[in-house]
Every structure is written in structure tokens, then in C-alpha cells.
Backbone as JSON Lines, residues from 0, in Angstrom:
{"i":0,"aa":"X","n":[-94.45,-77.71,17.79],"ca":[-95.51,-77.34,18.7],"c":[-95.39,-75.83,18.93]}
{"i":1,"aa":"X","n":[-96.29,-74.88,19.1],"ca":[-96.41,-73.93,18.88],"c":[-96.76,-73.32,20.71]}
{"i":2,"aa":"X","n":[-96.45,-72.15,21.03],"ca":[-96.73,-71.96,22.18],"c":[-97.88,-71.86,22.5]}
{"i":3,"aa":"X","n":[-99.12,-72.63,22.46],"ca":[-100.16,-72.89,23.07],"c":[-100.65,-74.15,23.22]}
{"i":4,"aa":"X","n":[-99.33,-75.04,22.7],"ca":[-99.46,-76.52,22.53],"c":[-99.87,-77.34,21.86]}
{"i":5,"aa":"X","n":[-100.3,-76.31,20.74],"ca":[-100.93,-77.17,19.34],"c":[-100.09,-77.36,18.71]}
{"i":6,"aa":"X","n":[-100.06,-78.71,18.35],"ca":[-99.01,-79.6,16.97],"c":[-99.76,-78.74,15.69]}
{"i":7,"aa":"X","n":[-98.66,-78.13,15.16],"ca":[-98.94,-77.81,13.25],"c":[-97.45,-78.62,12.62]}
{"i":8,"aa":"X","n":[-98.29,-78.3,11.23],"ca":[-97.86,-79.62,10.32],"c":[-98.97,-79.49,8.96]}
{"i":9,"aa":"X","n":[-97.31,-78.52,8.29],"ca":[-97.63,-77.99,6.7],"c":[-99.06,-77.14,6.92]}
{"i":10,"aa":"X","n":[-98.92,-76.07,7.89],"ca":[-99.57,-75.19,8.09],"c":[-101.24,-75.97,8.2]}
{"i":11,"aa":"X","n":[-101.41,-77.18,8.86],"ca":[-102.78,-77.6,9.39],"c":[-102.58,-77.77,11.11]}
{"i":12,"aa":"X","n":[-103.74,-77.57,11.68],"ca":[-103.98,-78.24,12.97],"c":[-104.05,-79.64,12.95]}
{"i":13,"aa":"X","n":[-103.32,-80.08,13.56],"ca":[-103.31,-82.01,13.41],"c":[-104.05,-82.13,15.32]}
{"i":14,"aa":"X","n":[-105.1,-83.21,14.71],"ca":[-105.55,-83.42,15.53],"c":[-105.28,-84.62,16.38]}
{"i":15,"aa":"X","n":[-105.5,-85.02,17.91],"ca":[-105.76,-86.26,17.97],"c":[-106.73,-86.75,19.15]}
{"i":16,"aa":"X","n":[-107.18,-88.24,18.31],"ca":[-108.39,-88.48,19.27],"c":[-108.04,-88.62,20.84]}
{"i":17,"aa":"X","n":[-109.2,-87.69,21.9],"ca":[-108.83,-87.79,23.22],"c":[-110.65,-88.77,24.14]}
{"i":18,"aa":"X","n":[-111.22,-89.32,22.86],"ca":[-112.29,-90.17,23.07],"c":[-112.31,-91.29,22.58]}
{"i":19,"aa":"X","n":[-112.19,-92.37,23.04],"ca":[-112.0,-93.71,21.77],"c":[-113.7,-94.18,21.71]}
{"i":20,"aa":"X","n":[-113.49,-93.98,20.03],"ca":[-114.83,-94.25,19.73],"c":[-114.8,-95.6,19.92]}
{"i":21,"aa":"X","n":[-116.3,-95.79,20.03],"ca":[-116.71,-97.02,20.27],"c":[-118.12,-97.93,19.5]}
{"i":22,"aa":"X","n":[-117.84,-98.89,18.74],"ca":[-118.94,-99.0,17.86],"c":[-119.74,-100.53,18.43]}
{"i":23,"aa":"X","n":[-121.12,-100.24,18.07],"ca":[-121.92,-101.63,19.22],"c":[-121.62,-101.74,20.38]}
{"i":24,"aa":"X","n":[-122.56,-102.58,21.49],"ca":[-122.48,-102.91,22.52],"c":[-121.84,-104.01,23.18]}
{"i":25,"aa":"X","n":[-121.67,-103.99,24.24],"ca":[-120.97,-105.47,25.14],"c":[-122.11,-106.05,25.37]}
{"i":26,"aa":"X","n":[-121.41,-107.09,25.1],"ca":[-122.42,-108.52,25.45],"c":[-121.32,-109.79,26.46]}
{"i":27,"aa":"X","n":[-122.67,-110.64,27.54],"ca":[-121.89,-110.93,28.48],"c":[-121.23,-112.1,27.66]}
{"i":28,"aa":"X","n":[-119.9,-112.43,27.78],"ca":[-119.28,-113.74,27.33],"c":[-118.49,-113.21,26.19]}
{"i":29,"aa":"X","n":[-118.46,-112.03,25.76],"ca":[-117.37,-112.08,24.39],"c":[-116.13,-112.07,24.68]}
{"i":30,"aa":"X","n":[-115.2,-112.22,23.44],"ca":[-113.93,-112.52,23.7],"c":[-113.31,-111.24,23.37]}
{"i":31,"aa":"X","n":[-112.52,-110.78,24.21],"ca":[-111.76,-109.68,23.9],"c":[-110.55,-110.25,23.13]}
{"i":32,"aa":"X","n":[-110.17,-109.21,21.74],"ca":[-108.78,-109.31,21.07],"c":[-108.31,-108.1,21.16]}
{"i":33,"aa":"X","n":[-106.99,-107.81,21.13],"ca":[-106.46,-106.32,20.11],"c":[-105.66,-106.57,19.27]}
{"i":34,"aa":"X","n":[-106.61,-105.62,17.72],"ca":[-106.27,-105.92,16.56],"c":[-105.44,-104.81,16.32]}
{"i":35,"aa":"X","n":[-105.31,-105.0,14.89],"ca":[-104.76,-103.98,13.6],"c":[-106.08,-104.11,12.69]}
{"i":36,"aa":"X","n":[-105.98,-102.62,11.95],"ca":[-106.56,-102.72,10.39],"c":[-105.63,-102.24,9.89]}
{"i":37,"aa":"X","n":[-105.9,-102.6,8.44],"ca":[-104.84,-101.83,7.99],"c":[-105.29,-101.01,6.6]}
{"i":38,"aa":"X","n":[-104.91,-99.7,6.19],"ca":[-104.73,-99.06,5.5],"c":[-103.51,-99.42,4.13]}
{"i":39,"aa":"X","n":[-104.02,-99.61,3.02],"ca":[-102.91,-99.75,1.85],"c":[-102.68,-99.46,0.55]}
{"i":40,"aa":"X","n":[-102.67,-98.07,0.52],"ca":[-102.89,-97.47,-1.1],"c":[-101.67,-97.75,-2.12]}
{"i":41,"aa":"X","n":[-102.24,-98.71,-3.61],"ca":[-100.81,-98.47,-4.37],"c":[-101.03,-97.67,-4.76]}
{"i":42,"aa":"X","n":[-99.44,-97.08,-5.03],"ca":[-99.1,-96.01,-5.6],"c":[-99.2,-95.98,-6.99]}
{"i":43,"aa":"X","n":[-99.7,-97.18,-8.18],"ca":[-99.29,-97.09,-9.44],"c":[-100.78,-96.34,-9.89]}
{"i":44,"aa":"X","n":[-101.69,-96.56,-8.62],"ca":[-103.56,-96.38,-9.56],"c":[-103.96,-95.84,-8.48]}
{"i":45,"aa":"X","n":[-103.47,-95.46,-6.97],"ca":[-104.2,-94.72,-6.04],"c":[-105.77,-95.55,-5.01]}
{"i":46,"aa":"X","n":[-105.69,-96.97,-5.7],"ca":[-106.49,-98.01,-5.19],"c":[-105.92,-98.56,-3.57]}
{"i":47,"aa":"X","n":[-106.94,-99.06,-3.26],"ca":[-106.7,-99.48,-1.47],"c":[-106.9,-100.8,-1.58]}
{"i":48,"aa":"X","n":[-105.91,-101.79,-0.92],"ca":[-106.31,-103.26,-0.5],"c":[-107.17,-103.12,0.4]}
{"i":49,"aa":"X","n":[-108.45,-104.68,-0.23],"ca":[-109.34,-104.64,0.68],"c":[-109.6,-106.32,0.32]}
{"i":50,"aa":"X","n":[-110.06,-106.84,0.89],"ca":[-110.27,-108.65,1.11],"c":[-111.74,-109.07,0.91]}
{"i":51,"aa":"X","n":[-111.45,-110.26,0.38],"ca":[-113.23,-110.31,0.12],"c":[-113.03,-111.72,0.89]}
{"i":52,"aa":"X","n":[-113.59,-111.71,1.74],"ca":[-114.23,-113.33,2.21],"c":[-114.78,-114.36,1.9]}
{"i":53,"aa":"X","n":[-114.43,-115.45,1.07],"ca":[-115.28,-116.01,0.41],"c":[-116.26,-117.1,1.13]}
{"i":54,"aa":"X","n":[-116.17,-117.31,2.33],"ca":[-116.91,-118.33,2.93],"c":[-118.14,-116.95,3.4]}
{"i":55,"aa":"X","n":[-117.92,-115.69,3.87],"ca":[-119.03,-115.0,4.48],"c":[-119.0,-113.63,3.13]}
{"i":56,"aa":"X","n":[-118.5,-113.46,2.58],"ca":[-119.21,-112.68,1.07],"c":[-118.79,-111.07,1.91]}
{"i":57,"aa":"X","n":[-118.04,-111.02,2.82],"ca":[-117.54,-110.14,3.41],"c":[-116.47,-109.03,2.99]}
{"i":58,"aa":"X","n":[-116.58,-107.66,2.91],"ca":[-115.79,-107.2,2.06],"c":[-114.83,-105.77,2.82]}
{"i":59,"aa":"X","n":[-113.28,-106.1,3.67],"ca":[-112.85,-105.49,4.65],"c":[-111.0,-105.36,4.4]}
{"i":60,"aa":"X","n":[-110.48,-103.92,4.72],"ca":[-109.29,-104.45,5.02],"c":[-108.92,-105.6,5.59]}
{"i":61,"aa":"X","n":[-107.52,-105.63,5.55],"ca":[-107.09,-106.9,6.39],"c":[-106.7,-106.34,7.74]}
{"i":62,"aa":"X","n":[-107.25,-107.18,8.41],"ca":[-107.87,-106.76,9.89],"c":[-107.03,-108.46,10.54]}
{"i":63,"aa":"X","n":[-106.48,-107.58,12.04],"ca":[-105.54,-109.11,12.64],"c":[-105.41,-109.13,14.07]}
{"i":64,"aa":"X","n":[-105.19,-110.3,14.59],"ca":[-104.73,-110.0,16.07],"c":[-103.55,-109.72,16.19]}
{"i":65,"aa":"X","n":[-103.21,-109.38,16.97],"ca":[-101.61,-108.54,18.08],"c":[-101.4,-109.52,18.67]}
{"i":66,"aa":"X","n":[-100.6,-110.7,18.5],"ca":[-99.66,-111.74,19.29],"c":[-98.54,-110.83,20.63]}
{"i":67,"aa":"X","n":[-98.91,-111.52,21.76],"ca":[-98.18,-111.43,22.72],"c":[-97.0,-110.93,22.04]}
{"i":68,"aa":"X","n":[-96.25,-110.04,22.77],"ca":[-94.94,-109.34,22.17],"c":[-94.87,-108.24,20.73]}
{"i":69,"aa":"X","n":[-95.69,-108.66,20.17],"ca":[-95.68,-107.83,18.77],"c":[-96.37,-106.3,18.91]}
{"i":70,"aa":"X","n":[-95.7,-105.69,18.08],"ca":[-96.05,-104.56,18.12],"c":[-97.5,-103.9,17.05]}
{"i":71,"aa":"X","n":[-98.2,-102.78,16.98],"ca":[-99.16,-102.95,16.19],"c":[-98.68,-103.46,14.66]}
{"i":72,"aa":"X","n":[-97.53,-102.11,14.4],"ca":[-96.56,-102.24,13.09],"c":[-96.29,-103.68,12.42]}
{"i":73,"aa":"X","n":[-95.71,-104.37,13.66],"ca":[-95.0,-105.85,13.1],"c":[-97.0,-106.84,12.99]}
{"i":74,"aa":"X","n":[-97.54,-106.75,14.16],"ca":[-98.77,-107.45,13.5],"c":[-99.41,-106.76,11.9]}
{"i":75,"aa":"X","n":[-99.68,-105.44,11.99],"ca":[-100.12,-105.72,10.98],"c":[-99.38,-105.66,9.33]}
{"i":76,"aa":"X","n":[-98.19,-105.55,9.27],"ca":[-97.02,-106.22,8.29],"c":[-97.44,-107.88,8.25]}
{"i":77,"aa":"X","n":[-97.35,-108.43,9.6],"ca":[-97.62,-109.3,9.5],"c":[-98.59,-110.51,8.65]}
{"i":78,"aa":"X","n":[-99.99,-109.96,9.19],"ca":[-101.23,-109.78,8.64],"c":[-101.22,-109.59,7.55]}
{"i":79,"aa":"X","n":[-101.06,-108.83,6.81],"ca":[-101.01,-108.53,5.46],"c":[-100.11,-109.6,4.23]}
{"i":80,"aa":"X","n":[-99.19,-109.99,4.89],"ca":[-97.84,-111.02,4.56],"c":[-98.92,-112.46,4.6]}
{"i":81,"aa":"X","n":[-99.5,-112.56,5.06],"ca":[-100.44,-114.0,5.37],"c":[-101.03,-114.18,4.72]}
{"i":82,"aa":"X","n":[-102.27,-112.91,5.21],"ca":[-103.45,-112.5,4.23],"c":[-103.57,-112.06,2.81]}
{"i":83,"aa":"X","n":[-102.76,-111.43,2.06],"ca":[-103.08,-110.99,0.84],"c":[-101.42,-111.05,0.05]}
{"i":84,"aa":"X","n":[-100.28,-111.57,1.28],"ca":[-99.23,-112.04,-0.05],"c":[-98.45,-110.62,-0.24]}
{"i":85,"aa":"X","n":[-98.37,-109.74,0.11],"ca":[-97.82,-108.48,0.16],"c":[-96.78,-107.86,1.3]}
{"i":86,"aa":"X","n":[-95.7,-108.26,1.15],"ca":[-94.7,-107.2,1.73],"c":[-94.95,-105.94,1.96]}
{"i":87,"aa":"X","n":[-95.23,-105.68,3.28],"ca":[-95.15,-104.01,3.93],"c":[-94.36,-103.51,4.56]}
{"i":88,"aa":"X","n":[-94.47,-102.65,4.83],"ca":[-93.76,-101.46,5.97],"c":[-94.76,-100.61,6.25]}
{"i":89,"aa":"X","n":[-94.77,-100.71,7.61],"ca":[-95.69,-99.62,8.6],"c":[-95.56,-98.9,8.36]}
{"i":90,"aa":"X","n":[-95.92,-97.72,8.14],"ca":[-96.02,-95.9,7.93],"c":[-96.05,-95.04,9.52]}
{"i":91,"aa":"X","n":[-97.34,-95.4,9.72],"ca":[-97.41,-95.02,10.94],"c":[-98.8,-95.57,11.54]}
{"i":92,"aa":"X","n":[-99.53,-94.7,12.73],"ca":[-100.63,-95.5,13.47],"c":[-101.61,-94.47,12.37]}
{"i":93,"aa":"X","n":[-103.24,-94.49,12.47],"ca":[-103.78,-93.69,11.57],"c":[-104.79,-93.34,12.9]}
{"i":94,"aa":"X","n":[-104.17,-92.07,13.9],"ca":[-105.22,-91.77,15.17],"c":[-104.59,-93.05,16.51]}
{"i":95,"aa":"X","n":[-106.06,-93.34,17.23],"ca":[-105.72,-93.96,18.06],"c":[-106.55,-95.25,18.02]}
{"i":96,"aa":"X","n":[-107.07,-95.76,18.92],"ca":[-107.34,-97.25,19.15],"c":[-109.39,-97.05,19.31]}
{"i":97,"aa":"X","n":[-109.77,-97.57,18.82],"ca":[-110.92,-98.0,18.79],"c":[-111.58,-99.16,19.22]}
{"i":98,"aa":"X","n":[-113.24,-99.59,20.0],"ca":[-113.54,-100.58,20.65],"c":[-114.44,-100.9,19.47]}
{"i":99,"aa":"X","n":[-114.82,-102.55,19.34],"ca":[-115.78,-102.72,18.4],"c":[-116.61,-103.84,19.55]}
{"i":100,"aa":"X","n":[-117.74,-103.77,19.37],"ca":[-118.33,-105.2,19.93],"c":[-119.71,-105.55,19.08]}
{"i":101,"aa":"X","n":[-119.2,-107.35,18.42],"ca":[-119.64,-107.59,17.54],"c":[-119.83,-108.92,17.51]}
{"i":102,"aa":"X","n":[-120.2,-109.81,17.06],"ca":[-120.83,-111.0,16.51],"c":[-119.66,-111.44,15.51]}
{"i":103,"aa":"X","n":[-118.83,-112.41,15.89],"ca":[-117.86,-112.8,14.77],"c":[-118.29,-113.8,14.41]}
{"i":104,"aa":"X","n":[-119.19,-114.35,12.64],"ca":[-119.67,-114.88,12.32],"c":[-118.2,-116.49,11.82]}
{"i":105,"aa":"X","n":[-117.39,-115.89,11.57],"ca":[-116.49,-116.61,11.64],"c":[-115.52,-117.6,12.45]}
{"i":106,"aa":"X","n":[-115.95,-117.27,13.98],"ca":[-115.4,-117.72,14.83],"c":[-117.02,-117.95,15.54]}
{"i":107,"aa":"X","n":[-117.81,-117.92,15.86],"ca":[-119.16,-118.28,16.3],"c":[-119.26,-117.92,17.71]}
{"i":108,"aa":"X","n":[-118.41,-116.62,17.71],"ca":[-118.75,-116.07,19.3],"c":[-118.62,-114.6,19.36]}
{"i":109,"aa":"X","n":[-119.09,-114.27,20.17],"ca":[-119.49,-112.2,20.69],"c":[-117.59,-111.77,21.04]}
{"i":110,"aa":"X","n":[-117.36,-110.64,20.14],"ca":[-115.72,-110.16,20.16],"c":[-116.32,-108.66,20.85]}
{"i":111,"aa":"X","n":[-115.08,-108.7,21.6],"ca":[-114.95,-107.12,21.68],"c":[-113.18,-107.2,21.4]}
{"i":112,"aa":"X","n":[-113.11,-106.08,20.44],"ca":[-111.95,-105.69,19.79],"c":[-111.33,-104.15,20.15]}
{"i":113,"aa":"X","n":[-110.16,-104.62,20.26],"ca":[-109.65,-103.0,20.19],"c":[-108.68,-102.78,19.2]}
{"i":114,"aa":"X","n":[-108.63,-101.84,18.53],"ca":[-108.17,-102.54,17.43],"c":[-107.38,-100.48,17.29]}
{"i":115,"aa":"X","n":[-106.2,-100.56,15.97],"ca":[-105.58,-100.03,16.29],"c":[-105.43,-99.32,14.43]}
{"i":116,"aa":"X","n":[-105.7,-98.66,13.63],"ca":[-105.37,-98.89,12.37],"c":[-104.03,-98.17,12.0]}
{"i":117,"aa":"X","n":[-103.5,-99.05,11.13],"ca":[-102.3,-98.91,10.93],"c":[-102.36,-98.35,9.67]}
{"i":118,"aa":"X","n":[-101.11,-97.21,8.48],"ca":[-100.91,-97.06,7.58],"c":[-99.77,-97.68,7.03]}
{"i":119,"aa":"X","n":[-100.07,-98.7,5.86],"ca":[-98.88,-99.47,5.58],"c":[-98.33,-99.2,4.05]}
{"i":120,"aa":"X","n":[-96.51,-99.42,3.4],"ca":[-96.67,-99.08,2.45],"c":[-96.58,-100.13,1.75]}
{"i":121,"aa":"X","n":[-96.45,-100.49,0.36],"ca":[-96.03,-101.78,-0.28],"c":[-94.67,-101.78,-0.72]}
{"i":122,"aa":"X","n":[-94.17,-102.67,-0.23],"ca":[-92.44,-103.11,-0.59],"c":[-92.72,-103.99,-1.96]}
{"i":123,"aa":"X","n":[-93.81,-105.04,-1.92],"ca":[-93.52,-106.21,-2.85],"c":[-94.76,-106.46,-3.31]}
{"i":124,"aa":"X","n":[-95.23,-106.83,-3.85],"ca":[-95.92,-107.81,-4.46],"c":[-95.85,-109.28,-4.75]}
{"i":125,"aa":"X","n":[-97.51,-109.56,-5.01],"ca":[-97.33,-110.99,-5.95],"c":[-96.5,-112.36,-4.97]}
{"i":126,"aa":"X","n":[-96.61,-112.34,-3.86],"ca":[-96.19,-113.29,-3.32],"c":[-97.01,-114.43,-2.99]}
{"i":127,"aa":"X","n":[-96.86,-115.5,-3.75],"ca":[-97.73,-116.9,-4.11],"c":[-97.96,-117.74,-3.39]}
{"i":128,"aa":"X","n":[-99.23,-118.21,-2.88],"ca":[-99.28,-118.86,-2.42],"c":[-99.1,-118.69,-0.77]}
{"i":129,"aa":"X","n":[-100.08,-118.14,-0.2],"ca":[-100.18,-117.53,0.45],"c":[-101.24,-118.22,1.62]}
{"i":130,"aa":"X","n":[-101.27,-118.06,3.03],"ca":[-102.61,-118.74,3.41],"c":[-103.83,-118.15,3.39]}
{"i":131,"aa":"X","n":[-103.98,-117.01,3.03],"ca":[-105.34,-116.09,2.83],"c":[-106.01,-116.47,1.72]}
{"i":132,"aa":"X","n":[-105.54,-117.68,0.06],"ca":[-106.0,-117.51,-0.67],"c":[-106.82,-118.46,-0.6]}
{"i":133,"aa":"X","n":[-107.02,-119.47,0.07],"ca":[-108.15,-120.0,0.37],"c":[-109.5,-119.63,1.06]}
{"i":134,"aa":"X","n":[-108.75,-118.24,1.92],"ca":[-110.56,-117.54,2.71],"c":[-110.35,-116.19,1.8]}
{"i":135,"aa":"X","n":[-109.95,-115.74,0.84],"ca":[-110.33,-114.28,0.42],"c":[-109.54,-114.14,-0.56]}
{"i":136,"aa":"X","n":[-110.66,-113.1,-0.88],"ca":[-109.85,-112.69,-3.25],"c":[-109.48,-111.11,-2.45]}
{"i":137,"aa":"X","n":[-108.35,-110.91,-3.17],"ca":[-107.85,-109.4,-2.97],"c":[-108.51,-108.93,-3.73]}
{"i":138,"aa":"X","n":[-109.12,-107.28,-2.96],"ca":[-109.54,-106.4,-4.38],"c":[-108.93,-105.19,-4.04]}
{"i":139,"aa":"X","n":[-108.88,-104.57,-5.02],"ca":[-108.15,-103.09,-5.23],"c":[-109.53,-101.85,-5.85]}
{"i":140,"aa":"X","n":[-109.7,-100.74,-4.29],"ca":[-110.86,-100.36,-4.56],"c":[-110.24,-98.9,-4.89]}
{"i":141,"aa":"X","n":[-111.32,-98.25,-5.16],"ca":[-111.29,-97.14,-5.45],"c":[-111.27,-96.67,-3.56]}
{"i":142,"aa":"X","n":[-111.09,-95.36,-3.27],"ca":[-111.64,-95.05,-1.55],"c":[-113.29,-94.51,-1.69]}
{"i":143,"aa":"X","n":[-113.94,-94.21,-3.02],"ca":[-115.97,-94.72,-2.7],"c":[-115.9,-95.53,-2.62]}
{"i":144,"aa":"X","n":[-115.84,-96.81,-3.85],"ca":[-115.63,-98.7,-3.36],"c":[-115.55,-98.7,-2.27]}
{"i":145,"aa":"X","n":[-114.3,-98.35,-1.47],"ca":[-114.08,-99.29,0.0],"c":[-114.96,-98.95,0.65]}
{"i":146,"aa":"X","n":[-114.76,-97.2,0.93],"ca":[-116.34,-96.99,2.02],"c":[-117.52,-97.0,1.87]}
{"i":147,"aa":"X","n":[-118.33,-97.66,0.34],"ca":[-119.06,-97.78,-0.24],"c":[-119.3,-99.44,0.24]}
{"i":148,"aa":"X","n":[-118.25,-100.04,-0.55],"ca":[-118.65,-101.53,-0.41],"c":[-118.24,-102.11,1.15]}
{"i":149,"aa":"X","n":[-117.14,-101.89,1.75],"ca":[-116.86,-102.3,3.26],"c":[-118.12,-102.92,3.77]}
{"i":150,"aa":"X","n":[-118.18,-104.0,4.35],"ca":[-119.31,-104.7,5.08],"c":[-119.92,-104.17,6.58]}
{"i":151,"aa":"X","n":[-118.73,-103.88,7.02],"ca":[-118.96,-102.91,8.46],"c":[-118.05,-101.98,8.66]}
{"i":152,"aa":"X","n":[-118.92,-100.89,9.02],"ca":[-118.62,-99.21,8.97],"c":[-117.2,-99.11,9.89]}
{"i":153,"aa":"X","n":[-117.34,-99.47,10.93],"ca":[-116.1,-99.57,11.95],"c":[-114.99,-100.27,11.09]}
{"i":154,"aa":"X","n":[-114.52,-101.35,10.31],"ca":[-113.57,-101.93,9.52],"c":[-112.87,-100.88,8.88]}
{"i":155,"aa":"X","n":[-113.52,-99.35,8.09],"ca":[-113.26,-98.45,7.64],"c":[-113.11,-96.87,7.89]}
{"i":156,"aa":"X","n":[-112.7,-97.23,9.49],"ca":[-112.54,-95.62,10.62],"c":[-110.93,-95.68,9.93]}
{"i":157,"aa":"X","n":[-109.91,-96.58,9.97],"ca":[-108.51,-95.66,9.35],"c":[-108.29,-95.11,8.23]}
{"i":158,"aa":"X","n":[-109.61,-95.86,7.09],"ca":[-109.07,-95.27,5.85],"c":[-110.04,-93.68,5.81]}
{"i":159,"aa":"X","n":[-110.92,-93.45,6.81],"ca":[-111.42,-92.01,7.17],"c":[-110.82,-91.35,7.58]}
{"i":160,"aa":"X","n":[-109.95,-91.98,8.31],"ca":[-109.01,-90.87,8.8],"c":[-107.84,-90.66,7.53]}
{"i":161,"aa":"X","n":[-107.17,-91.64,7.22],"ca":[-106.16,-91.25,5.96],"c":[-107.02,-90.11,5.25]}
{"i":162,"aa":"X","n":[-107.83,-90.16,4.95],"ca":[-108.42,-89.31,3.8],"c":[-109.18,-88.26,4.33]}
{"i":163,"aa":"X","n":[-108.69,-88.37,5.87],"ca":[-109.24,-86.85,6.67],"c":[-111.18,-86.26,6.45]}
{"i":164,"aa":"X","n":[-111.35,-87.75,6.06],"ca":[-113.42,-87.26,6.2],"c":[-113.11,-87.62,7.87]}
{"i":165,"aa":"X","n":[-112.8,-88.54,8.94],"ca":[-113.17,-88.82,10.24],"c":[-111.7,-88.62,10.9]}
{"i":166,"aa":"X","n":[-111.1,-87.18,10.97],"ca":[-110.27,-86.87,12.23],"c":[-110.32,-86.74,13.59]}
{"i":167,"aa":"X","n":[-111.59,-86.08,13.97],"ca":[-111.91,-85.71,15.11],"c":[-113.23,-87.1,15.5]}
{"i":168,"aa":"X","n":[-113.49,-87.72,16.54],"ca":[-114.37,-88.11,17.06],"c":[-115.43,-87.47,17.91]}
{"i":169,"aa":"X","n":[-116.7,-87.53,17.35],"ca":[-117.86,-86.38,18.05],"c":[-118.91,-87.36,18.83]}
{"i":170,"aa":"X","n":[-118.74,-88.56,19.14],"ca":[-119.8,-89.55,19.49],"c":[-119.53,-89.43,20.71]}
């Protein structure tokens, strides 16, 4: 930290959000969760895990709830271990916490989410048999793919920030 209180880091201004964006409106009766997304580039091709839904044709990181006690890190390791069969390790948070309020076509009721995105790395692979492979095909996108194909814009605020197009929040 520098004497005017700005964090540098490899000679950039690192920013952080002091507005939590917020995407859609509240509606009366939804269910509040707080999630994880998660962020997951391999290293062999520079591609990002992303989940395809096969009952809603839906196309999103793996996105999870925060169980009582757990931390964002351990949920979304977690999450990912369920969902797509992959051993992680948390990296770090990517910014801060975000509100979503939305229509969860999957659960058949109005969510408001707060949700938290995480950067995770890959320890493992290929772990079989998994409970995600019945609701979703893993795909490995390019970062146009993801923010190209992603189903909803908010699902894809951490991998904007990894890739530094959405550091600052202006809404």
C-alpha cells in the first residue's frame, strides 16, 4: 500500500468493488440463497469450465449454495466436486459479492442470490461418476464462448473480472 492508500500490484492499481452490483429486481416471495460461481481455466488449452443443463438447455459456470458453516472456498470446491467431477483448490475471491433476482426455472420459484465468485484451480480430473452427470455435459469454452454463449449475463461477472473487461462497477 502506498502512502495514499492505494493497493499496487506489479505496477497496476488494483481495484475493489465499494458498490455491489445488482442484476434484476425483487419480487415479493423469493427465496434468498448465498452462492458461489466459479471461475476455472485449464492450463493445458487456456479453456474455462462451463455446464450445460440438459433438462433447461442452459449454458453457466458451476454456480452453488453456501451450506451453513462453509466457507465460499470450501462451497465452491465443493460444487465443482459434485457438479462436473473435478478436484479444486480455491485461488482466491474474484472482487466482491453480487445480488441477482431471478426466476429459477429449475426450482419453480423467484431467488434472490448473493452470490460470491470464486477463482478455482484444477488438482484432478476425470472423476466418474459424478451427480452432475445426469443434469449437465461439461464444456470447455474458449472466454468469447463463455461470454458469448453463457445464458445469463450475471452467471459471467467473475470470469469479467478474471479477464479484467468488468473491474470497477459503474451501475
Amino acid at each position: 500500500m502506498d502512502k495514499k492508500g492505494l493497493h499496487l500490484s506489479q505496477g497496476f492499481l488494483s481495484t475493489q468493488d465499494t458498490v455491489r452490483p445488482v442484476f434484476g429486481e425483487a419480487h415479493e416471495g423469493e427465496v434468498f440463497r448465498k452462492t458461489i460461481s466459479t471461475v476455472i481455466q485449464r492450463a493445458s488449452d487456456g479453456k474455462f469450465l462451463f455446464l450445460k443443463w440438459k433438462q433447461f438447455n442452459w449454458i453457466a459456470p458451476v454456480i452453488g449454495g453456501i451450506e451453513d458453516g462453509e466457507t465460499p472456498e470450501y462451497a465452491a470446491e465443493r460444487e465443482v466436486l459434485e457438479e462436473a467431477g473435478l478436484k479444486t483448490k480455491a485461488v482466491r475471491r474474484l472482487g466482491g459479492e453480487f445480488e441477482a433476482h431471478f426466476f429459477a426455472e429449475n426450482k419453480n420459484e423467484w431467488r434472490y442470490r448473493v452470490d460470491q465468485p470464486i477463482l478455482l484451480e484444477i488438482i484432478s480430473e476425470a472423476i466418474p461418476d459424478t451427480e452432475g452427470k445426469e443434469k449437465f455435459d461439461v464444456l470447455w469454452l474458449t472466454a468469447d464462448e463463455a461470454l458469448r454463449m453463457n445464458t445469463f449475463d450475471y452467471n459471467v461477472l467473475g470470469l469479467k473480472r478474471f479477464l479484467s473487461k468488468n473491474d470497477a462497477y459503474a451501475g
